[in-house]
C-alpha positions as CSV (number, residue, x, y, z in Angstrom):
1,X,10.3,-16.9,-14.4
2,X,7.6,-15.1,-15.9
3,X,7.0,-11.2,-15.2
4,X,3.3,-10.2,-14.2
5,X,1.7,-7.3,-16.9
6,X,2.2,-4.7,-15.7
7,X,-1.0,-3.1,-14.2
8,X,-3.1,0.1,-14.5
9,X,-4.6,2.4,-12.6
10,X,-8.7,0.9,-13.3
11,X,-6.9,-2.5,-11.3
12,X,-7.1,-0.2,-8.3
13,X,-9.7,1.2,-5.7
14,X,-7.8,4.0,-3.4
15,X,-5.7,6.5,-4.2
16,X,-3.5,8.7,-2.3
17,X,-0.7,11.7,-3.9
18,X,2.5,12.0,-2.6
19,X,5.0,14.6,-4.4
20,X,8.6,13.5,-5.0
21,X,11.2,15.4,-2.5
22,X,14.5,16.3,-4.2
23,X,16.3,14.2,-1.6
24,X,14.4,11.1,-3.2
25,X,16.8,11.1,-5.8
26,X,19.6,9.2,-5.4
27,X,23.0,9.4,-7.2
28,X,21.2,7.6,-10.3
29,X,19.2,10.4,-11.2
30,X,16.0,8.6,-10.1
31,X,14.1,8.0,-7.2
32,X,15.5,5.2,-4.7
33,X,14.2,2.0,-4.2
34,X,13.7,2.3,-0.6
35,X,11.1,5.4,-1.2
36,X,8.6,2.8,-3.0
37,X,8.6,0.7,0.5
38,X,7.6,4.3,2.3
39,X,4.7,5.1,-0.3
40,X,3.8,1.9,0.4
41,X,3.9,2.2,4.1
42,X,2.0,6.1,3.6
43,X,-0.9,4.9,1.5
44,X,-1.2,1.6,2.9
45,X,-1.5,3.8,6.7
46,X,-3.4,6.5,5.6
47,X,-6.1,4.2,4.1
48,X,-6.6,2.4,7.1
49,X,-6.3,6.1,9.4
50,X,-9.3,7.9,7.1
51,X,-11.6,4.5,6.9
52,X,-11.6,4.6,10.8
53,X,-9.8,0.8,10.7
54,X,-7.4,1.8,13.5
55,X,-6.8,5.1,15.3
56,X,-3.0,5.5,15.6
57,X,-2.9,6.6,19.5
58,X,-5.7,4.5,21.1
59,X,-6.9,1.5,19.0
60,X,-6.4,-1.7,21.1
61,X,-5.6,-3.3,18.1
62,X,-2.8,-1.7,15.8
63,X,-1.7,-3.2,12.6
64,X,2.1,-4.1,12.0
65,X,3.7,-4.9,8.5
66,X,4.8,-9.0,8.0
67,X,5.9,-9.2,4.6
68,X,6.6,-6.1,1.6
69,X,7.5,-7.2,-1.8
70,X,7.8,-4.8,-5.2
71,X,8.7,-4.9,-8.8
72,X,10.0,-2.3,-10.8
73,X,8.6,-1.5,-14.2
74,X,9.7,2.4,-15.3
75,X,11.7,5.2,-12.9
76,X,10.4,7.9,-10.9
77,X,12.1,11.1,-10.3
78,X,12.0,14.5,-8.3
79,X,9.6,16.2,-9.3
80,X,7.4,14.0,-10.5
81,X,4.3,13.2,-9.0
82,X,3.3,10.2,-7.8
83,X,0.0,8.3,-6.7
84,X,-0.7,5.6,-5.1
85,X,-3.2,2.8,-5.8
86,X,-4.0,0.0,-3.0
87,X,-6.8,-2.8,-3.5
88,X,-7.2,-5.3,-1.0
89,X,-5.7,-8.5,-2.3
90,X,-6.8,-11.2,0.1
91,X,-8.0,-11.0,3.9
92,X,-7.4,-13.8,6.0
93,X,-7.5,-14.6,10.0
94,X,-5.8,-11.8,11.4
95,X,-3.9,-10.7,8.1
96,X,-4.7,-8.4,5.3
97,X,-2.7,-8.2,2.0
98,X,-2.7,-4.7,0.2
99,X,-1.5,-4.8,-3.1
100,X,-0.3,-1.6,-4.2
101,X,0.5,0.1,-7.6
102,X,2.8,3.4,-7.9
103,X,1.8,5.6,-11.2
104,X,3.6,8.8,-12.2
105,X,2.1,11.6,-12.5
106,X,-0.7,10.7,-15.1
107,X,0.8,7.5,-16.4
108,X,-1.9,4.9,-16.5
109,X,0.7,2.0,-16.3
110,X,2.1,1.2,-12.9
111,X,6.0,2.6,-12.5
112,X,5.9,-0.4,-9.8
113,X,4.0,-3.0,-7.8
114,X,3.7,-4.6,-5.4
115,X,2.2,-5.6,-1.9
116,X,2.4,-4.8,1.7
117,X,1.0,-7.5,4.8
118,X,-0.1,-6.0,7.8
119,X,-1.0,-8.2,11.0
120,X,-3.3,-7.0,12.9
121,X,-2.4,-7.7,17.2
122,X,-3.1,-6.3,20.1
123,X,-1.4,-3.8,20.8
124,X,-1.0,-4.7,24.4
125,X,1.0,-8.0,23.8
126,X,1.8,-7.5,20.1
127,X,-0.3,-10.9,19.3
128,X,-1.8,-11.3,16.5
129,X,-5.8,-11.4,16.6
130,X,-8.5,-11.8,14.6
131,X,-9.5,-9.1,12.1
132,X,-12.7,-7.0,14.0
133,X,-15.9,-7.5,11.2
134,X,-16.3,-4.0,10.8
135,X,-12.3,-4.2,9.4
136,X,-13.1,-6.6,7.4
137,X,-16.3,-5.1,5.5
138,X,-14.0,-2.0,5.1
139,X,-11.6,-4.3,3.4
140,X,-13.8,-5.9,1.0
141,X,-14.7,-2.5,0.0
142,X,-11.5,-2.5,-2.1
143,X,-11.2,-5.7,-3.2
144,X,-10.5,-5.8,-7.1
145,X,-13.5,-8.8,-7.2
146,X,-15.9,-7.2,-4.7
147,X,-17.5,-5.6,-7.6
């Protein structure tokens, strides 16, 4: 099985810092796999917050995650600084697939990749519905080919 190349930060459109805790760290001496899932998670959430796709409280329509997946190229550790790239990778129905690179401090190589699906549903039945157009124009806007 082949490995992707590793990606840089021009293959992204939206970046968000997040500074390593010291609590990241695990017995290693670098930061844990499971913290790349909640950068993931942060960036991924905060996008959609500040472009107005959903409003946490009160938006009928909420987004939930479906699938995560993410590959490892260098370490991170406390107290490095990390940011976090998201493109939109592929929209479909009711389903949008952020892909999502992870670059220390000023690396330009991705310390990791990966992506994150979030479903949108109602938040009423937890159903999933179709992506509102005003969502999805928002969502083109970082798409790597949307040039």
């Amino acid at each position: 099985m082949s490995r992707p190349e590793r990606g840089t930060r021009a293959d992204y459109r939206w970046f968000h810092t997040i500074t390593t805790r010291w609590m990241d760290n695990d017995v290693y001496g670098h930061v844990n796999n499971v913290n790349y899932f909640s950068y993931f998670d942060t960036a991924v959430s905060l996008f959609e917050v500040r472009s107005g796709l959903i409003d946490i409280e009160t938006s009928p329509i909420i987004c939930v995650v479906a699938e995560t997946l993410c590959r490892y190229h260098s370490s991170l550790a406390f107290p490095d600084r990390v940011e976090v790239g998201i493109r939109c990778g592929r929209v479909g129905t009711s389903s949008v697939r952020y892909e999502v690179g992870v670059f220390r401090n000023d690396d330009d190589d991705a310390a990791a990749e990966g992506y994150f699906v979030h479903v949108f549903v109602q938040r009423a039945t937890m159903r999933p519905v179709p992506i509102p157009d005003d969502v999805r124009s928002a969502l083109r806007a970082i798409m790597i080919d949307a040039e």
